[in-house]
NUDREN-173778 format. One record per residue (C-alpha): residue in three letters; x, y, z. Coordinates in steps of 0.1 Angstrom, whole numbers, plus 5000, padded with zeros to 4 digits. Last residue first. Layout:
<atoms>
ALAXYZ...
</atoms>
This chain:
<atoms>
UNK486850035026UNK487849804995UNK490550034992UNK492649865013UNK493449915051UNK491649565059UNK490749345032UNK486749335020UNK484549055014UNK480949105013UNK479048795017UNK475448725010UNK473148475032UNK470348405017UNK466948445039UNK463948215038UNK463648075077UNK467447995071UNK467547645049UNK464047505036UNK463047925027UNK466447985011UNK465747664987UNK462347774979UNK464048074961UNK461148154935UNK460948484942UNK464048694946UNK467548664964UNK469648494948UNK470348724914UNK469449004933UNK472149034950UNK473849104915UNK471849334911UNK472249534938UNK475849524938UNK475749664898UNK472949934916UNK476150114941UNK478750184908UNK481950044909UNK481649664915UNK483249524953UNK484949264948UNK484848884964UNK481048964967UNK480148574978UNK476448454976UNK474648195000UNK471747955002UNK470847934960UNK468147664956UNK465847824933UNK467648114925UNK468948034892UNK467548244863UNK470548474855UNK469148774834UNK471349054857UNK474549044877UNK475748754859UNK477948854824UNK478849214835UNK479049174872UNK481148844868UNK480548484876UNK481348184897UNK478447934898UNK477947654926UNK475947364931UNK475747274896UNK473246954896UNK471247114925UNK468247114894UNK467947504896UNK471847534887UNK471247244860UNK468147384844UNK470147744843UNK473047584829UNK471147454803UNK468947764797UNK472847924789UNK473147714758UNK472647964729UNK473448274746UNK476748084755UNK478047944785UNK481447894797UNK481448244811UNK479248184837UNK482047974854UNK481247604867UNK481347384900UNK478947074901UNK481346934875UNK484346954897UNK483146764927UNK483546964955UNK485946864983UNK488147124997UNK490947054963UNK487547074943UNK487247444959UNK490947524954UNK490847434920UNK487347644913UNK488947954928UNK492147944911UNK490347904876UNK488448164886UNK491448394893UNK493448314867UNK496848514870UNK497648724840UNK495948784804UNK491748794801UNK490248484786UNK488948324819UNK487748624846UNK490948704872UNK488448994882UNK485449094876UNK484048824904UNK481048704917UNK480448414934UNK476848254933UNK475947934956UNK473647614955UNK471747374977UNK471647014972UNK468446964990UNK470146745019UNK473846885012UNK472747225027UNK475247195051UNK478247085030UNK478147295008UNK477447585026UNK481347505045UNK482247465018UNK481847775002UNK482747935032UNK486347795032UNK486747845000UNK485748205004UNK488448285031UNK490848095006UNK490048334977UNK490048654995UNK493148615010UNK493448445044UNK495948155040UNK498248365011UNK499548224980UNK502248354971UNK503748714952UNK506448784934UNK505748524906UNK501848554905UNK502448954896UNK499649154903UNK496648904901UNK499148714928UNK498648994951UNK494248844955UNK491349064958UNK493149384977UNK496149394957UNK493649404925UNK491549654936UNK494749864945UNK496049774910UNK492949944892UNK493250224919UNK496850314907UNK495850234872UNK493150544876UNK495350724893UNK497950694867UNK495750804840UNK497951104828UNK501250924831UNK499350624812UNK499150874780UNK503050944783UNK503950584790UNK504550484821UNK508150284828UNK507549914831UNK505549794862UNK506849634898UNK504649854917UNK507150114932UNK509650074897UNK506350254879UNK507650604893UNK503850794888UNK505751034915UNK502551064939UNK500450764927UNK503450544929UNK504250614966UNK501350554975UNK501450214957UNK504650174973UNK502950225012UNK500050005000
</atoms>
């Protein structure tokens, strides 16, 4: 945090580990300097993956954790979970976040095809994945705000959503809530007296406060 600072005050790219700033990124280095402070705060390894290790109680072992831990009690009517992401999203360059995220939750103990990533599905097949979600076949959904905070049809059984960042405008977190909890969730009413649980996850002295 100290170098990143440091970075938006000189725009020196050697405090973040970056090449020298071009002319038109020396104009926009605040807004690469809050890019990367989303990033440190989400996982360091989407900053470099080669500096920077796997930590215990970042964002995506904290979640883990949860996930399971949802899994696992709500076995009985297979309920399901949403994790959103605009991160780390599959087809972008750097460290794969989702991919990470689905590995470590396999590694806890969830079959791999009950977990899957919005992104794999197309216009033309997405009703599948929505018969699956709502069947307890896929049991839990990793998506981003663009592609499934609205026009996602799967809250039937879903008992829990994870924010692992926090979108930019106020309504894209509202919406993405809403993807869980709206009528038709018998699953929330069977689990917790018909709430969902939803999970914002922030890191401390970041700007996620």
């Amino acid at each position: 945090i100290q170098n990143l600072i440091k970075f938006a005050e000189t725009g020196n790219a050697e405090y973040v580990d970056l090449p020298p700033l071009t002319e038109s990124q020396k104009v926009a280095k605040m807004l690469i300097a809050t890019n990367l402070a989303k990033k440190m705060s989400t996982d360091m390894r989407l900053i470099n993956p080669a500096l920077y290790d796997d930590h215990p109680n970042n964002k995506v072992n904290v979640c883990t954790r949860l996930v399971k831990q949802f899994y696992d009690s709500s076995m009985e009517f297979k309920g399901t979970q949403l994790v959103f992401c605009d991160m780390g999203t599959p087809g972008t360059e750097g460290f794969k976040l989702y991919e990470e995220l689905k590995r470590k939750f396999v590694e806890a103990g969830i079959p791999n095809d009950e977990v899957t990533f919005i992104h794999l599905w197309t216009e033309r097949n997405k009703h599948e994945l929505f018969r699956k979600m709502n069947d307890g076949d896929i049991r839990v959904l990793i998506g981003s705000t663009d592609k499934a905070g609205t026009g996602l049809n799967v809250q039937q059984r879903v008992v829990a959503m994870h924010q692992l960042d926090i979108p930019w405008k106020p309504a894209e977190l509202t919406q993405r809530v809403g993807r869980g909890v709206r009528p038709g969730n018998w699953g929330a009413k069977l689990y917790q007296n018909n709430k969902v649980y939803n999970y914002i996850y922030a890191t401390e002295r970041s700007l996620d406060n």
